[in-house]
N, C-alpha and C positions, 0 to 999 in steps of 0.2 A: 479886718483891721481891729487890731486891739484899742478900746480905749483906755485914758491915762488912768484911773483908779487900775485896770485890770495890768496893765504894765508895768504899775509901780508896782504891785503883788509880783509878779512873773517875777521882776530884777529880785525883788527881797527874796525871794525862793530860791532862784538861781545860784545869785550873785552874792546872797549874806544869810547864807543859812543857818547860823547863828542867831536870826533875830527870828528866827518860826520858831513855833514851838515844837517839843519832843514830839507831839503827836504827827507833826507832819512829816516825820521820817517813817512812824511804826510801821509803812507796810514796806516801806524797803525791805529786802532778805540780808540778814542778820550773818554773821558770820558765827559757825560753829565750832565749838573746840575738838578737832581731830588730831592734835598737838601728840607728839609720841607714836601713832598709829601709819602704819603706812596703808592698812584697809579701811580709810574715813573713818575708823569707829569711834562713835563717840563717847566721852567719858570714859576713854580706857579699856571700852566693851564692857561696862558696868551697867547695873540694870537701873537707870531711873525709879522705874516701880519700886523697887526693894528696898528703897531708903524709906517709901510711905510704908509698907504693908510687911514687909521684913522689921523696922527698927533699923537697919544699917545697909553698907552696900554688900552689894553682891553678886561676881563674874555673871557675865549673862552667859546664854549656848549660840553659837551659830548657828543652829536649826532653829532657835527663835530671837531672827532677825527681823528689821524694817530699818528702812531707808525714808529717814522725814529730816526735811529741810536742808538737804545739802550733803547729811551723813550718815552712816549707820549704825542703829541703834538696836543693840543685843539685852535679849532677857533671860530670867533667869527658869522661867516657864511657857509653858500657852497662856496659861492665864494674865500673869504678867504683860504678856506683846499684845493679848486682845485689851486690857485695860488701857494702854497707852494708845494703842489704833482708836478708841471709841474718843479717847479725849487727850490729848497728845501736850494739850496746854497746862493740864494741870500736875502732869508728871514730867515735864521739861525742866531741866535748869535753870535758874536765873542767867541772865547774860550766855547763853549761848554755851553754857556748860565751863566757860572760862573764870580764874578765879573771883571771887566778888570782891576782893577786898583790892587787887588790884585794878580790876576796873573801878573802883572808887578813887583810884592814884592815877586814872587816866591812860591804863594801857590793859594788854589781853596778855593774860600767861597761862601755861600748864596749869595743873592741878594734881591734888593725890584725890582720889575717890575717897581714903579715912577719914580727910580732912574736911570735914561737910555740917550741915546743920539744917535746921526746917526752922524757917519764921513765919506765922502768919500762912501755913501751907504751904509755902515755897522752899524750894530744895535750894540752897546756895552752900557753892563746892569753893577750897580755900587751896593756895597754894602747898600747905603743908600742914602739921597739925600748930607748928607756932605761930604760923599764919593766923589759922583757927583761931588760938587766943586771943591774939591782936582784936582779930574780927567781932570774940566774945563780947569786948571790951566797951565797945560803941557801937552793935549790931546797927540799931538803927538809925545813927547820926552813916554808917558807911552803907548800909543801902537807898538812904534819901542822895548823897552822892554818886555812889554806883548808878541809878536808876535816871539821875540827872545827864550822866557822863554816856552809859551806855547807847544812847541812840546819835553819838556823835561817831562814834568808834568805828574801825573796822578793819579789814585785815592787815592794813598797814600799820596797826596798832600792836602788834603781835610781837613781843619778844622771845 
């Protein structure tokens, strides 16, 4: 039997989850941008790694594939897929590889892999390159949003 402090938690968590905090969603699974792809791949089959260790993006190969968190992610070497295998968090996309600057507007869209940037180590991908701009313009007033917005989200957010 639950007592009333642990009941009034259960309903607020259930019933208005809105009044938890972002943390108590982070371990829910995340929706990934496979948008365009009909083989889950994600980012376009672009290489995550290559935007750190390249300077920009860059097609990955099917022979260095992995499959993390829902879809698959191609690179553009060995070296590349074992970088991303050893630490997968620090070469992931913001939001799920979906654009950032839209999930700062509250929904998940496409992306162009040109359209991208690194802030503070993080790789965050734009709908387009004028998206890009936009995004330039108030980077970090729209990932304090995005980052607010994103653990609400989810596939029904998907335009």
């Amino acid at each position: 039997m639950l007592d009333r402090r642990s009941f009034i938690h259960l309903a607020a968590v259930v019933l208005v989850p809105g009044l938890v905090g972002a943390e108590a969603w982070s371990d829910a699974p995340r929706p990934v941008n496979t948008l365009d792809s009909t083989e889950e791949l994600a980012i376009r089959g672009y290489d995550p790694v290559a935007y750190f260790r390249d300077g920009g993006p860059r097609l990955g190969k099917p022979e260095f594939s992995v499959r993390h968190g829902g879809a698959i992610w191609r690179f553009a070497s060995a070296e590349h897929k074992a970088l991303f295998e050893a630490e997968p968090k620090r070469y992931l996309p913001a939001y799920g590889g979906f654009c950032a600057y839209g999930t700062s507007r509250g929904y998940l869209v496409k992306i162009e892999p040109e359209a991208w940037s690194i802030v503070d180590g993080k790789l965050y991908l734009n709908y387009d390159l004028g998206v890009r701009e936009t995004w330039a313009r108030r980077t970090k007033t729209y990932i304090a949003r995005a980052d607010a917005t994103w653990p609400r989200l989810s596939a029904e957010d998907i335009r």
